[in-house]
N, C-alpha and C positions, 0 to 999 in steps of 0.2 A: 854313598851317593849313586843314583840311578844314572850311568849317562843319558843323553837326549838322542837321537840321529834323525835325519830327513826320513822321509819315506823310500821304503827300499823302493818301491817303484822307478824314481826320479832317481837312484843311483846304478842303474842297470843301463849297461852300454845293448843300445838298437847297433845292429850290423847294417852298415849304407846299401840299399839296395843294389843287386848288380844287374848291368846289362847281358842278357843271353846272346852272344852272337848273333845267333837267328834272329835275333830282333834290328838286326841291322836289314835285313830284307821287311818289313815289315813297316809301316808307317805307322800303324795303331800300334804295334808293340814299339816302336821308341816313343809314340804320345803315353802309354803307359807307363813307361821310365821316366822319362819326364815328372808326370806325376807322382808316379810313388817316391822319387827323391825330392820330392818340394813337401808331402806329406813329412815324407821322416825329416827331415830339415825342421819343419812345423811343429812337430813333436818335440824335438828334440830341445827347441830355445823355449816353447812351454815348460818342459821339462825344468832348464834354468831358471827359469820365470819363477817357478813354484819353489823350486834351490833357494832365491834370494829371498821371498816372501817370508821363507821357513828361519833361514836364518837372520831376516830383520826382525822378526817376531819372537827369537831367542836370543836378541840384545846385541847381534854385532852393528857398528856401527861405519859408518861412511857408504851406505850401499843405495842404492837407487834403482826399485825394482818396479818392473810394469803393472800395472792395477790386475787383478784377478779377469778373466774374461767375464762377460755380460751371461746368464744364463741364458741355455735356450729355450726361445718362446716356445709357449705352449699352443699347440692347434689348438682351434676354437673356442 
């Protein structure tokens, strides 16, 4: 028997962004941190999302997973 596994993608730990000191002088650099830790956060419970999608779709049961995101529109 072949086992099954998620995608390795979705099982690979992201490192939380850090803050650089210097960015404490800096007001665009902590609106930058800001940001890249609301992205990795973003990423990261996508990443779950697709977890639970993967293994409702290989039969475990009692789970309750978020719908797939909407694709992105296409320009014109």
């Amino acid at each position: 028997m072949t086992p099954i596994y998620p995608p390795s993608a979705d099982l690979a730990v992201e490192p939380k962004p850090r803050l650089d000191p210097a960015a404490l002088q800096s007001e665009a650099a902590l609106d930058a941190h800001d940001i890249a830790l609301e992205t990795w956060g973003e990423r990261g419970w996508a990443a779950v999302a697709r977890l639970c999608r993967w293994a409702d779709r290989n039969g475990a049961k009692g789970l309750s997973c978020p719908p797939p995101p909407d694709p992105p529109l296409r320009p014109g």
